[in-house]
N, C-alpha and C positions, 0 to 999 in steps of 0.2 A: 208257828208259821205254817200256812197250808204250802205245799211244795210245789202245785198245779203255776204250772211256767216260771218258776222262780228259778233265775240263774244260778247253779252250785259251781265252783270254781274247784277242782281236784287235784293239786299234786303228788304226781307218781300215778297219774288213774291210767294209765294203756293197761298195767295188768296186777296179781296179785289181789293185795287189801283194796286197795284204790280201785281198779277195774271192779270189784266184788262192790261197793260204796257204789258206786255208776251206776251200775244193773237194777241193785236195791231203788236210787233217789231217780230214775229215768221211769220205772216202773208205777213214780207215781207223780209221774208229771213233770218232773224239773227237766230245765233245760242243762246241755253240761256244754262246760268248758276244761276241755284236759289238759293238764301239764305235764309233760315227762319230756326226759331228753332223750331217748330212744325213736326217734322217725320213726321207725318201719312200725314198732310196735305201737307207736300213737295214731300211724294210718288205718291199720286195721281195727282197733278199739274202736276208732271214730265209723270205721264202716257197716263193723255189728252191731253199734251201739243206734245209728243210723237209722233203724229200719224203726225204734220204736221212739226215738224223742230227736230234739234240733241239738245237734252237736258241735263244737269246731274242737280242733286238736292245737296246742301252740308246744312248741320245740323250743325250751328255753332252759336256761340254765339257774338255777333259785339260790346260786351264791354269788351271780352277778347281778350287783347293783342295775344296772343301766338295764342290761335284758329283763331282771322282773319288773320295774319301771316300763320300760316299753311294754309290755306282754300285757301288764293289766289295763293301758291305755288301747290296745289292740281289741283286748275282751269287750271292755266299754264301747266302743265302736261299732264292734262286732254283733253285740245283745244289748245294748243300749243300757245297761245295769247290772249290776254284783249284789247278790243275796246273802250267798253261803262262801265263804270258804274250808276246804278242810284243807288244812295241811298235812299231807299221809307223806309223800317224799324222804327217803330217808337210805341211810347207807350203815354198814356193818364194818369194821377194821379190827377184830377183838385179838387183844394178846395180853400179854401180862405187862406191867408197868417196869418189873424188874425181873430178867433171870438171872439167878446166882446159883455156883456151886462149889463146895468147898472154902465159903467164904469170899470168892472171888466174883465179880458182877462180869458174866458174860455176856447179856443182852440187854438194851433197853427198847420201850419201845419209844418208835422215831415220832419227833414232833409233827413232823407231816401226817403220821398214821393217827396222833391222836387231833391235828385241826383241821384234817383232811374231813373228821366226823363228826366235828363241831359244825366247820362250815355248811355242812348239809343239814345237818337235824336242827343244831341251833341258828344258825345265820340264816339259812333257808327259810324258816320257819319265821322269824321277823319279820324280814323282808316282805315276803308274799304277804305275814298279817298287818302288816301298814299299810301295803298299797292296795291290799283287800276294802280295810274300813276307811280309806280313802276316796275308794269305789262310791263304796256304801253310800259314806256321808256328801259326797260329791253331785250322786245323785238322786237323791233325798229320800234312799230305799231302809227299812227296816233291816237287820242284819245278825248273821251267826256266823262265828268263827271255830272250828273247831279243830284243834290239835292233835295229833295223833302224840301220847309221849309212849310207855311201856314198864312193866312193872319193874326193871334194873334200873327207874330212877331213884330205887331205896340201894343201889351198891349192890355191884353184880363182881365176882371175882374174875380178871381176865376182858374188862369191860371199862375200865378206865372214864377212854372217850365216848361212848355208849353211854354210861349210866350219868355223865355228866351231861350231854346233850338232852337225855330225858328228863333230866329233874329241870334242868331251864326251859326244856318246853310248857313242865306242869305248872313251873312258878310262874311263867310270862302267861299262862291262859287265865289263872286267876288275877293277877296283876291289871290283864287287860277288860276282865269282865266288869274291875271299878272303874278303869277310865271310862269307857266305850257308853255304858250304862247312860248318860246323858243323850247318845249319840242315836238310841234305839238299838243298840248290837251286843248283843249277847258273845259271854267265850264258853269254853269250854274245852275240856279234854278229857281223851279214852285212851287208859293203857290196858292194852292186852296184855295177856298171857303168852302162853305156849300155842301157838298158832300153827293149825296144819295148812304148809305151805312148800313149796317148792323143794325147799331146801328140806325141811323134815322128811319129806317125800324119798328123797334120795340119800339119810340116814341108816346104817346097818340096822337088821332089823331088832337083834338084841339094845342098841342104846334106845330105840324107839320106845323099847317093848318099857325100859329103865324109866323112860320122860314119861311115857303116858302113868305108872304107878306114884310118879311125885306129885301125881294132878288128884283132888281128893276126887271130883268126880270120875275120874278113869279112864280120860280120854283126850285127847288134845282139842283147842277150839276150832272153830269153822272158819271161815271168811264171812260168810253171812250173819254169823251172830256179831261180829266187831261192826257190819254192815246196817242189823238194825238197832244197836245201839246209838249210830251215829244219827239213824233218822228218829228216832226218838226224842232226841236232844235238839235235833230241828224240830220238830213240830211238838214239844211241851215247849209253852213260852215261858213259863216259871222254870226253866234250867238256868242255871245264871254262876260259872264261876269254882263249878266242881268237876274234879276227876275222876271219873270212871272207871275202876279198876275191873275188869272183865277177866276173870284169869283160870275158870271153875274151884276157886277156894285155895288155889295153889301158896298164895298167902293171906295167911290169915289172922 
């Protein structure tokens, strides 16, 4: 798919992996659509993002039914067609499934903390991709979906509802690339790795120093390289229904 005006739809894009995706697919012509529920932070993406492609920002929430239903009826409207979606959107709650000691179970962790993480990474993620290839086939546009999942969809210790949310994200991308395939829409998905981001940033520097030596290349990934992976997979149209593992060899 050449990306020159094509509508990309991005949730979580005001900042992080998402904002880094924006900058990448704007710089080569796509038009954006941002999602995040941050206001202030989706004003400003839209106003830097501004100066070099057609932008709008929408404030929604992607575990309400009815608000990603309206949202993408907005978008349509708004750009008169859906291209692309990525689904980046996503949230963290990690704890252990059980603390015990001495035989005795002192902590669990609470259901809220583990469907509080499904609701975002896995409900989220449906939602926005049905009423994405809804878009699509609605208005008779060609189409990519792509999922952000992470490499603790193989079972991460302390990740419970994380590593469950990721594996549903990589099963439903390949799942959707058989259906959609009639439709002209391709799926796919990218799990990173170890991602230098915010939160690494503000890691002691000894565990830094610990994660960057588990990485065989030696270093933690960029924003940019998850970035053009993602446009790679828009624009080879032979991509069709595989998972991305981007991780510098971390598993191997």
């Amino acid at each position: 798919m050449d990306l020159k005006d094509k509508v990309v739809v991005i949730t979580g894009g005001a900042g992080g992996l998402g904002y880094a995706m924006a900058e990448n697919l704007a710089a080569a012509g796509a038009k954006l659509a941002l999602i995040d529920v941050d206001q202030e932070k989706l004003e400003k993406a839209c106003a830097n993002l501004g100066a070099t492609t057609e932008v709008q920002g929408y404030a929604l929430d992607i575990t309400d039914e009815e608000d990603v239903f309206s949202g993408f009826q907005f978008i349509k409207e708004d750009f008169g067609q859906v291209n692309v979606l990525i689904n980046n959107a996503g949230i963290l709650r990690d704890g252990l499934m059980l603390k015990a000691k001495e035989g005795q179970v002192i902590d669990r962790m609470s259901y809220d903390q583990f469907q509080s993480v499904i609701n975002v990474n896995l409900t989220g993620t449906f939602l926005c991709g049905r009423e994405a290839a809804a878009a699509m086939i609605e208005t008779g546009q060609e189409g990519v979906i792509i999922n952000i999942s992470s490499l603790a969809k193989a079972g991460n210790m302390g990740q419970s509802n994380y590593s469950a949310s990721k594996a549903g994200v990589a099963a439903m991308s390949v799942g959707w690339a058989k259906e959609l395939a009639r439709h002209n829409i391709r799926s796919a998905a990218v799990a990173p790795g170890v991602i230098e981001t915010e939160m690494t940033a503000a890691m002691k520097p000894e565990a830094l120093e610990r994660l960057e030596k588990m990485v065989p290349v030696g270093r933690l990934g960029q924003a940019e390289e998850i970035a053009s992976t993602i446009r790679f997979i828009i624009e080879n149209d032979y991509v069709n229904g595989r998972v991305f593992e981007i991780d510098g060899g971390i598993r191997l």
